[in-house]
N, C-alpha and C positions, 0 to 999 in steps of 0.2 A: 348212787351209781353215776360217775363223771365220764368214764372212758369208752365215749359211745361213738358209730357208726351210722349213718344214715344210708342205706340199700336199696337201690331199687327192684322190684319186684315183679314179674308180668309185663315185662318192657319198659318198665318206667310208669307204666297205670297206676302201683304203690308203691309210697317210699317208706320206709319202715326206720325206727332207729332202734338198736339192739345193741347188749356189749362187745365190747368189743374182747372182751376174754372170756365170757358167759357162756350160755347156751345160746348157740345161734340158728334161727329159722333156717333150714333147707331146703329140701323137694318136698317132704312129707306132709307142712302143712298146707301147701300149694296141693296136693293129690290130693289130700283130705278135703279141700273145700270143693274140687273139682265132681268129685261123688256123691258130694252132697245133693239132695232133690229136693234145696229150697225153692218156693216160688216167691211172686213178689209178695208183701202185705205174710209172710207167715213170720214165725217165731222162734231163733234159734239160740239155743246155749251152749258154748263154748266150755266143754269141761277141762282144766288147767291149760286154762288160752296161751299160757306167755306174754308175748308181747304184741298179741291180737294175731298173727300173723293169717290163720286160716280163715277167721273169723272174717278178717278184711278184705282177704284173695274172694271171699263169696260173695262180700257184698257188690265187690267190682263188677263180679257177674250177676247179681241179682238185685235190682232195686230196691228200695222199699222194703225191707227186713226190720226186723225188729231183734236186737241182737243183747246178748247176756253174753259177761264171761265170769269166770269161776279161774281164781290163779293163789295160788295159794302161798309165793314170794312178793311182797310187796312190792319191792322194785322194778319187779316185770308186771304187776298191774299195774304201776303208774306209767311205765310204758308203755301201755296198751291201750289207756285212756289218752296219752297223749298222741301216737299213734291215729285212733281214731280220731280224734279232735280237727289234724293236723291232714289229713284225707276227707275231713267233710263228711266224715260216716259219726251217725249215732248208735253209741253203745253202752251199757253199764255196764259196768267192770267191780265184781265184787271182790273182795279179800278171804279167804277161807279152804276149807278143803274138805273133800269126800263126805268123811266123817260127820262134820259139822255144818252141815249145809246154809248157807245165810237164810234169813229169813226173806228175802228180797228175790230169792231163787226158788223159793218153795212155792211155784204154781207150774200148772203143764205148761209143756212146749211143746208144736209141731215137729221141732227137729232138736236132735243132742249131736253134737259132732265132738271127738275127742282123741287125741295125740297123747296119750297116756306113756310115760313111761316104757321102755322093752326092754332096756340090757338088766341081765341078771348082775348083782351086789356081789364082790366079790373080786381079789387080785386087788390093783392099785386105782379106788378111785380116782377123778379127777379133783385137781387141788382148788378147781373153784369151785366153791359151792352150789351157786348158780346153778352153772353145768351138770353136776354130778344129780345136785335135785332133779332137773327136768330130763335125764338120762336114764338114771337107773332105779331098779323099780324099788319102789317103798311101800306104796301100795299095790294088794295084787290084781290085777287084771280086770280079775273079776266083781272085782270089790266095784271096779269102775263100770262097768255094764250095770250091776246092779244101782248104781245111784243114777245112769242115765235111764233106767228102763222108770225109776219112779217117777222123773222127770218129765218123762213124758204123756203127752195127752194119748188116750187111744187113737188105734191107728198113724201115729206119731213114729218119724224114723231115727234108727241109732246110726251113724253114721263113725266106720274107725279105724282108725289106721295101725298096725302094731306088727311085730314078728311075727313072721311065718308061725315060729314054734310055740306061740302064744294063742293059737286060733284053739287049741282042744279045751283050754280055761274058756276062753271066751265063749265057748259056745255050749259049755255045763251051765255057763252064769244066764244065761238066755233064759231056762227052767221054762216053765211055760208061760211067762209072758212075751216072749221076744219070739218072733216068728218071723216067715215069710224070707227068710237070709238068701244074701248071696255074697259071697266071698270072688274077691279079685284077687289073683295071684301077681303080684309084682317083681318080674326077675328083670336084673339087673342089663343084661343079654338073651337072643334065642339061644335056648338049649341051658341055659342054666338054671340051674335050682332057684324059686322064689325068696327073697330074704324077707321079706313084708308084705301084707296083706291089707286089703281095702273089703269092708262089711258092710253093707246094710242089711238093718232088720227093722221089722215094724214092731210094734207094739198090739197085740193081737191079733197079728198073721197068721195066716193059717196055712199059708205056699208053700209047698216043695221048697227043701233047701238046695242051692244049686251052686255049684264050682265053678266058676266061670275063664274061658279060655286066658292064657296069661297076659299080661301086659308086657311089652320089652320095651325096656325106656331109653338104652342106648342101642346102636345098631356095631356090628363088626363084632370079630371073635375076642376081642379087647382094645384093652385101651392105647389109642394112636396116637401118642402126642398131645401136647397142652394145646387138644381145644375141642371146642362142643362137640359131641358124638350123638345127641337124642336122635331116635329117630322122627321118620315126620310127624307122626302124629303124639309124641311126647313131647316136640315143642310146639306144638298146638295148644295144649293140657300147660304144661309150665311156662311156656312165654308168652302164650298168646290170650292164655285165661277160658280157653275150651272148659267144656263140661267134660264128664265121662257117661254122657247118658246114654251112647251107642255102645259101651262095652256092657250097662248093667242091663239093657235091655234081653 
């Protein structure tokens, strides 16, 4: 992979280098690390990291992590190692996929956080591979909760980002080990339908599952011209490297 970008991310806190025709990190894994409830000294794995992107947005915010990823394109694991390297964060970065779990992955972890795949197969993929693997779905949904739910230690959270119309798979795949859930709804705008969703579940929970009020991440009834629109407290969350622990509260 030669044709690369260096990004920065969270104001300039990460710089990332991604293709530049590939799959490219956007909001999603930046909201994803932001839900995350790592603390310092715990243990998280990255299921099909990329090119570390959420993995790294977490550790910005959290020290002292002990972090795994799991990417199943080679190019975007060496990525992500270098990535990591290149920010001062330790991480191992394995090769593999769902299915075939490394052997170097197979013990518990405190937290699974994962950016799985949503657009449904189908119509005109994209012509990069790249792209097209870490877009649309190959593996389904639930295939992925069920490999984080073994991952994890008891009492251990699943932490996940994915379409709105994908939360009813995800949450047959929960079965009875995955409990305690709460769902964030992510709409684009007030007053519009959510496109994506933000999960945690623990692993032997036992909580009420609970819906929680939306997030609006730009403000106005659309879009006003080339230029930032977030509201305030979504560039908190994306630029400023906020948690979201006041919304899962």
């Amino acid at each position: 992979m030669q044709d690369l970008t260096q990004d920065a991310f969270l104001c300039g806190k990460l710089q990332l280098w991604q293709p530049r025709q590939g799959y490219r990190a956007a909001t999603d894994p930046v909201l994803l690390a932001a839900a995350c409830p790592a603390l310092p000294g715990q243990s998280v794995l990255d299921l099909g990291c990329g090119v570390g992107a959420a993995a790294l947005c977490l550790a910005t915010r959290v020290p002292d992590l002990r972090l795994s990823g799991l990417e199943v394109q080679a190019d975007y694991a060496a990525l992500a190692r270098r990535n990591a390297a290149e920010n001062g964060v330790a991480m191992s970065v394995e090769l593999g996929d769902l299915a075939d779990m490394p052997k170097a992955l197979r013990v518990d972890f405190d937290h699974v956080i994962a950016n799985p795949p949503y657009y449904p197969k189908g119509g005109t993929p994209s012509p990069n591979l790249g792209r097209a693997t870490a877009l649309q779905i190959d593996t389904p949904l639930g295939d992925w909760v069920q490999a984080a739910s073994k991952r994890l230690a008891p009492g251990g959270w699943l932490t996940l980002i994915c379409g709105a119309d994908g939360l009813p798979e995800v949450l047959a795949a929960m079965g009875g080990k995955l409990g305690s859930a709460s769902v964030l709804p992510l709409t684009p705008r007030a007053g519009k339908p959510a496109l994506r969703i933000l999960l945690r579940a623990r692993k032997t929970g036992r909580a009420a599952f609970r819906l929680l009020a939306p997030f609006v991440i730009h403000h106005g009834a659309s879009h006003d011209g080339d230029r930032e629109s977030y509201t305030p407290r979504a560039s908190e969350i994306l630029r400023g490297g906020a948690a979201l622990s006041d919304e899962f509260r």
